[in-house]
TIZA-822343 format. One record per atom (N, C-alpha, C): residue in three letters; x, y, z; atom name; residue number from 1. Coordinates in steps of 0.05 Angstrom, whole numbers, plus 5000, padded with zeros to 4 digits. Layout:
<recs>
ALA_X_Y_Z_CA_NUM
...
</recs>
This chain:
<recs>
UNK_5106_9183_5361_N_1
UNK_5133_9181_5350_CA_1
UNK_5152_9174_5373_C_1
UNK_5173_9156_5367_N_2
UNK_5187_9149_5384_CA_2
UNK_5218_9147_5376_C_2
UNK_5245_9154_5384_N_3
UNK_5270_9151_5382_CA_3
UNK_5273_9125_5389_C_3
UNK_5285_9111_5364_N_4
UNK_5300_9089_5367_CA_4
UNK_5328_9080_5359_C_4
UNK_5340_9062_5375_N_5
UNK_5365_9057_5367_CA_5
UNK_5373_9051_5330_C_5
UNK_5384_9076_5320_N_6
UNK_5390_9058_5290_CA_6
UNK_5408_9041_5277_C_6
UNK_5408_9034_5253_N_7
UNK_5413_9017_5242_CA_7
UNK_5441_9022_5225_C_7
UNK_5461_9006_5226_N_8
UNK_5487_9019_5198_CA_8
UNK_5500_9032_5208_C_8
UNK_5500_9055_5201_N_9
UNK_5513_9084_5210_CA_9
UNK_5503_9099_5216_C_9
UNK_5475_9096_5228_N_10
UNK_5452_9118_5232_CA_10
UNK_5452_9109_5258_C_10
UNK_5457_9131_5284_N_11
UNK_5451_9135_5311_CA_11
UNK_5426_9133_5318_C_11
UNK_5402_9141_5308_N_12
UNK_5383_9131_5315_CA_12
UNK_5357_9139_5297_C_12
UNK_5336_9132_5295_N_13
UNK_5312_9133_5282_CA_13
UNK_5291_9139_5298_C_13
UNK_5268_9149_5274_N_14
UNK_5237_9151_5284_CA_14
UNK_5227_9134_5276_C_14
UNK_5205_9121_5295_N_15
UNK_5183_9104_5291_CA_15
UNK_5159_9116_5302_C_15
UNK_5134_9109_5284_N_16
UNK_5113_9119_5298_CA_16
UNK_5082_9104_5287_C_16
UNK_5071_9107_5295_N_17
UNK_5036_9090_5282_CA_17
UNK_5021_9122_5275_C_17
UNK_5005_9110_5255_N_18
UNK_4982_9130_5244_CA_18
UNK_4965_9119_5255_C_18
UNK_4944_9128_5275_N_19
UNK_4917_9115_5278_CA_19
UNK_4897_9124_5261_C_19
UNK_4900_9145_5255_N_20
UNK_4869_9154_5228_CA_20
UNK_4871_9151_5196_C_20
UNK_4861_9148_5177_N_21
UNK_4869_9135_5154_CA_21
UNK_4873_9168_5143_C_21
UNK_4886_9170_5128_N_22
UNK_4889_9192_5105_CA_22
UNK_4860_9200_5089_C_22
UNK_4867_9179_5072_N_23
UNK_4846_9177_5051_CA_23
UNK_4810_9173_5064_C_23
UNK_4791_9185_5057_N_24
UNK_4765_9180_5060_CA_24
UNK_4752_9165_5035_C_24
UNK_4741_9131_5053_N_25
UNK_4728_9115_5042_CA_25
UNK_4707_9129_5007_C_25
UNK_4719_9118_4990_N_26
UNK_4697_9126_4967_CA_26
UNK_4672_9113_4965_C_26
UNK_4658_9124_4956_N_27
UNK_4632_9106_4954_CA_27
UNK_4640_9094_4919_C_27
UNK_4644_9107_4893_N_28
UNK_4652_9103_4874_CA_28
UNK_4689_9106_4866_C_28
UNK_4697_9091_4848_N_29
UNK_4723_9103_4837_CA_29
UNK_4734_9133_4831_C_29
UNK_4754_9143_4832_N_30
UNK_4756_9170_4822_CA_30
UNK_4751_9172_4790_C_30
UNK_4751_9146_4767_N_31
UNK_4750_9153_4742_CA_31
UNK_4712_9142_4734_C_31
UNK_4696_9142_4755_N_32
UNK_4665_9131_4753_CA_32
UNK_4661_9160_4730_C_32
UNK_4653_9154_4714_N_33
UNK_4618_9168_4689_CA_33
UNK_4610_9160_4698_C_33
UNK_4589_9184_4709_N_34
UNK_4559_9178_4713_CA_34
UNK_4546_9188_4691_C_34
UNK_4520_9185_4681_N_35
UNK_4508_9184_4660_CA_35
UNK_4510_9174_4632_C_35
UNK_4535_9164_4633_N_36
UNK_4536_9144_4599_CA_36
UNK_4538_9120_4607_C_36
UNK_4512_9124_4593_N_37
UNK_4507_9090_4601_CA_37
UNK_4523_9070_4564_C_37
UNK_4509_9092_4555_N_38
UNK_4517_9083_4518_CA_38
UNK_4547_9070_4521_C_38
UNK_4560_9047_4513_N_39
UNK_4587_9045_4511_CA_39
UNK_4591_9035_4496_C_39
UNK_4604_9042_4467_N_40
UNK_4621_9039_4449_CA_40
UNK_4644_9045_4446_C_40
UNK_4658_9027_4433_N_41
UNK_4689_9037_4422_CA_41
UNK_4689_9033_4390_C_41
UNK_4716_9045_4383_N_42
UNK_4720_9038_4368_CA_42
UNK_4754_9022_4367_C_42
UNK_4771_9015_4349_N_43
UNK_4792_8996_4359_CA_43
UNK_4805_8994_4321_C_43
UNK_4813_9009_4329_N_44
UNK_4834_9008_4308_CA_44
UNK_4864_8993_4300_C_44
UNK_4866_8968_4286_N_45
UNK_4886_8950_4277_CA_45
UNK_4871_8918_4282_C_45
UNK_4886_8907_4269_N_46
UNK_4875_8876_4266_CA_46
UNK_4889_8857_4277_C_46
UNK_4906_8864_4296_N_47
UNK_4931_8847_4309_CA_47
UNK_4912_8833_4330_C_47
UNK_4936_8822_4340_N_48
UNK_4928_8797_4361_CA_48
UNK_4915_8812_4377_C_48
UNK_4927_8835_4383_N_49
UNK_4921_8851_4411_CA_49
UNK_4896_8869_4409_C_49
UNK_4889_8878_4392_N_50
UNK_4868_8885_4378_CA_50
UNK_4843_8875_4381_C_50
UNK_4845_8848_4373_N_51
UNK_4826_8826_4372_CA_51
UNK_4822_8813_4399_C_51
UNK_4845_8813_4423_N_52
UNK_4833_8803_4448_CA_52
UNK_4824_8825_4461_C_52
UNK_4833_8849_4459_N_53
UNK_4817_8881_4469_CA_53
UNK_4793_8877_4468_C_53
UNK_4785_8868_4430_N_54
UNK_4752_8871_4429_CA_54
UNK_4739_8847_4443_C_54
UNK_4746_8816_4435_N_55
UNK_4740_8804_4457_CA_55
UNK_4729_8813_4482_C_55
UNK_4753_8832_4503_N_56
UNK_4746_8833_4525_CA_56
UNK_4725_8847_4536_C_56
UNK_4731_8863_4514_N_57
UNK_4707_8897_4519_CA_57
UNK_4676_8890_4511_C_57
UNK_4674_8868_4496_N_58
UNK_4647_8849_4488_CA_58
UNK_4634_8830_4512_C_58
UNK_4656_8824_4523_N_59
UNK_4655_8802_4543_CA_59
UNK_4634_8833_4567_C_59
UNK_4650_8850_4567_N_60
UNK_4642_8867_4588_CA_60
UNK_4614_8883_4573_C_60
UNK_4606_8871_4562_N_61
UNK_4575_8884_4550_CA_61
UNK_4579_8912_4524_C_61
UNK_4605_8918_4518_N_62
UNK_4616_8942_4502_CA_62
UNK_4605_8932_4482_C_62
UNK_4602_8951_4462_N_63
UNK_4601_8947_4426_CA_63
UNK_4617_8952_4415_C_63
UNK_4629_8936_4404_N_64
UNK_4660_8949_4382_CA_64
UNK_4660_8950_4358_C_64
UNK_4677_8975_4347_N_65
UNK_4678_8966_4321_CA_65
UNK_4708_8972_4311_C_65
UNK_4710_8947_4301_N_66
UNK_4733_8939_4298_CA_66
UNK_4751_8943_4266_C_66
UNK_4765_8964_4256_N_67
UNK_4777_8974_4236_CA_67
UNK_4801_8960_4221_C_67
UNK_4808_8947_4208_N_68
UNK_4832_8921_4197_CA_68
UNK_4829_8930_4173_C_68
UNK_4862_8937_4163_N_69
UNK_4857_8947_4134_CA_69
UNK_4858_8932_4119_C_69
UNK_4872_8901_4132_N_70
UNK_4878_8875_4111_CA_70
UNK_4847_8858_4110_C_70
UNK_4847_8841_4092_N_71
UNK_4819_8826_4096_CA_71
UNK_4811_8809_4116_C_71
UNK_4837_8799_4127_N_72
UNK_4831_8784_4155_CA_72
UNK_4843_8794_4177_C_72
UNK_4845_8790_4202_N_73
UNK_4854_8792_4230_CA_73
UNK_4883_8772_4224_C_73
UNK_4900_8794_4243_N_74
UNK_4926_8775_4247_CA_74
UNK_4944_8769_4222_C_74
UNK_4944_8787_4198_N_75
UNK_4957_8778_4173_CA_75
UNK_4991_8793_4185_C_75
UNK_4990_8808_4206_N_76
UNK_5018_8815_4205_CA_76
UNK_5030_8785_4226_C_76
UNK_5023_8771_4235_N_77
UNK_5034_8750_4254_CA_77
UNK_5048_8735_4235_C_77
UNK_5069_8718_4252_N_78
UNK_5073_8693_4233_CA_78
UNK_5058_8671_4226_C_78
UNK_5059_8648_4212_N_79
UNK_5040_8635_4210_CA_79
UNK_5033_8616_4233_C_79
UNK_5049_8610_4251_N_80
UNK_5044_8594_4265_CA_80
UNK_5033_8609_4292_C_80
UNK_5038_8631_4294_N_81
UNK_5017_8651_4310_CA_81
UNK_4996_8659_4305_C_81
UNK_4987_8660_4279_N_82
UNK_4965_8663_4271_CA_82
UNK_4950_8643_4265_C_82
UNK_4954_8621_4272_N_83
UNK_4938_8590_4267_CA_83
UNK_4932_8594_4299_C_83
UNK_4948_8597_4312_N_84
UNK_4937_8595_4349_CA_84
UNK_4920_8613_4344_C_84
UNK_4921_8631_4340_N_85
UNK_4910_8653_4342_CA_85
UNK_4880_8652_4333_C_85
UNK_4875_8637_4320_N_86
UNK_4846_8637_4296_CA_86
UNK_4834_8615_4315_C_86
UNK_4856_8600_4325_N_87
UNK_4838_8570_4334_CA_87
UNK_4828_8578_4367_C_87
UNK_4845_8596_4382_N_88
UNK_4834_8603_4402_CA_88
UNK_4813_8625_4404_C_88
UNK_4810_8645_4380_N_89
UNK_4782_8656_4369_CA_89
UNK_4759_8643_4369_C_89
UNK_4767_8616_4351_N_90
UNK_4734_8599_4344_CA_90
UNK_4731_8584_4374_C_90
UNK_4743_8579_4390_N_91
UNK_4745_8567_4409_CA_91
UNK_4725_8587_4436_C_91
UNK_4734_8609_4428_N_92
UNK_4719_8637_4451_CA_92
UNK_4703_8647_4440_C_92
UNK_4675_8653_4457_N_93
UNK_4652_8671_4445_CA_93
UNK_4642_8691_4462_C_93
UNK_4633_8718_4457_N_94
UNK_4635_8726_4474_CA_94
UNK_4617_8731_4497_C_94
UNK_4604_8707_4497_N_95
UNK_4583_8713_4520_CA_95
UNK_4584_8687_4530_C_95
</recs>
């Protein structure tokens, strides 16, 4: 640590270096499960957001199951969101 000239209205300051890290290297994340390998969800609503969740969680090897009380995906969007919406679906698969 060192006194230095400060800045503004402040007479002077500390500066100093850390040479050792705080934190100790993890080998895993702090939120790692170990032993479930099984991974399901489930995903409740039929919105846009809904539908690219399951997308993603498929993409990542998940099983979903996916709960929509209306008969299709996306009936609360407007129509012109829900036409993107359907066409960038058939467009993505998930593997």
């Amino acid at each position: 640590m060192q006194k230095r000239k400060g800045f503004g209205r402040k007479r002077e300051m500390l500066c100093g270096v850390m040479e050792q890290h705080l934190m100790p290297t993890l080998s895993a994340p702090w939120f790692y499960r170990s032993g479930s390998e099984k991974r399901e969800t489930a995903i409740i609503g039929g919105g846009i957001a809904s539908a690219l969740l399951s997308l993603a969680l498929l993409r990542r090897g998940w099983q979903v199951t996916l709960y929509c009380a209306d008969d299709q995906p996306a009936q609360g969007a407007s129509v012109i969101d829900r036409a993107r919406f359907i066409r960038s679906l058939a467009n993505m698969t998930p593997h």
